[in-house]
Structures are given as C-alpha cells and as structure tokens.
C-alpha positions as CSV (number, residue, x, y, z in Angstrom):
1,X,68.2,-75.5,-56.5
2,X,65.0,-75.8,-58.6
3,X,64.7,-73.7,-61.8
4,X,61.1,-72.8,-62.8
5,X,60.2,-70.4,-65.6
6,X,63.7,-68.2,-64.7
7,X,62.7,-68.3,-60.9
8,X,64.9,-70.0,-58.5
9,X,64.3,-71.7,-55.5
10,X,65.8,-74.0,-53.1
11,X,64.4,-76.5,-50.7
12,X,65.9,-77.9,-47.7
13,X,65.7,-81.5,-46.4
14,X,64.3,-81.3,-43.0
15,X,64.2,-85.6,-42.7
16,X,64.7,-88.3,-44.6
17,X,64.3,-91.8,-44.5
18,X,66.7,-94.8,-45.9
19,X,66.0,-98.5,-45.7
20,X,68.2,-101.8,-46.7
21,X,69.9,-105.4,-46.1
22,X,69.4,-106.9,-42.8
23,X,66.7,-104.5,-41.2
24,X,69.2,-101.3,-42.2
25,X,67.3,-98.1,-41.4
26,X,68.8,-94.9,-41.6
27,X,67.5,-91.4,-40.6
28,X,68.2,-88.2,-42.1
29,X,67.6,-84.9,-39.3
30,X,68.4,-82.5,-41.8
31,X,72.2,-82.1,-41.0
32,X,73.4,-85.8,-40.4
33,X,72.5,-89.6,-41.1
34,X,71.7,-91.6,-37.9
35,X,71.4,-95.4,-37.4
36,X,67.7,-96.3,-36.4
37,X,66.7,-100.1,-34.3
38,X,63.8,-101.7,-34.5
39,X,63.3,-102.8,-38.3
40,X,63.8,-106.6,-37.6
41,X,66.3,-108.8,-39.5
42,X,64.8,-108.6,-42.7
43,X,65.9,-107.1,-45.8
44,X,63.7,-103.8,-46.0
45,X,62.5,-103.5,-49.5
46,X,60.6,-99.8,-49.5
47,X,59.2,-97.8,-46.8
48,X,56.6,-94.5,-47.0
49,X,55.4,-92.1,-44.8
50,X,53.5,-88.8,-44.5
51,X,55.7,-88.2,-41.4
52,X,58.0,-89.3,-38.4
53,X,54.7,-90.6,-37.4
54,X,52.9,-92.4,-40.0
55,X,55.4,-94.6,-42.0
56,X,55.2,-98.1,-43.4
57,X,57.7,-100.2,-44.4
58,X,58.1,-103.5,-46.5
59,X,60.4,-106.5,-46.5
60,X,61.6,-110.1,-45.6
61,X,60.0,-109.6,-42.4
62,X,56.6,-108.4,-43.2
63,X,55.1,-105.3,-43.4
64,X,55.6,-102.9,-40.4
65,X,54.2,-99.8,-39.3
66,X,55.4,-96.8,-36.8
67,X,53.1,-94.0,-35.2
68,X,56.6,-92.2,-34.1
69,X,57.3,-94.6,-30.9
70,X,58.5,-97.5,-32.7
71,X,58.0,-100.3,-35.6
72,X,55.8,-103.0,-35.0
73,X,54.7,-105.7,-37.5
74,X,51.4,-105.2,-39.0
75,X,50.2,-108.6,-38.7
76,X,49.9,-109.0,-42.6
77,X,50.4,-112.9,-44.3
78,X,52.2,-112.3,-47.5
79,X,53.4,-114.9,-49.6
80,X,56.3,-115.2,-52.3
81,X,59.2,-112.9,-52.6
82,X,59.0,-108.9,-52.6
C-alpha cells in the first residue's frame, strides 16, 4: 500500500525479475516465482530491463542481453571483477 498526502493506493506486481550465483534467474508472473535457463554459468551480478523484452544482465560471464526469445552474450570484453 502507498500512502500519499492521506490517499491510498496499491500497486500490483505484474513481473519481476531476480538474478544470482551460478547463472540463477528467477521470474516473477505476478502470482508465483519460476526458474528461468539460459543465463550461463556465471554469477549474475545485476540485470535491467524496460520489459520481458528488453533486459540486460551482468556477471562472470559477460554482459547478456534478451529481446523476449532468449539471452545471448553481447559480445562485450570486460576486464577485472564486477
């Protein structure tokens, strides 16, 4: 529930996004958490996204992207630790 100048409002979670040790990625539908493939090996650092179709991720393995049919490495050198 958000409280705003004695107004009260709540928002619902449609999807959410989770990332973690060893290429974890979980997805949120709005009701349950899911297991997701396709993240690599990796520990996942951080991941953004405008939506299920435009996300970016960061980790061991590089940075990868998704357009909503899968992750795919963005071909980016990086150096050094996260």
């Amino acid at each position: 529930m958000i409280s705003d100048g004695g107004l009260s409002r709540s928002r619902t979670i449609r999807r959410a996004y989770a990332v973690g040790a060893a290429g974890a990625f979980l997805r949120y539908d709005g009701s349950d958490w899911s297991a997701a493939a396709g993240m690599g090996s990796g520990d996942v650092r951080s991941i953004w996204g405008e939506s299920g179709t435009n996300m970016i991720a960061v980790g061991d393995d590089g940075v990868m992207t998704n357009d909503g049919s899968g992750w795919v490495n963005a071909g980016v050198s990086m150096t050094g630790a996260l």
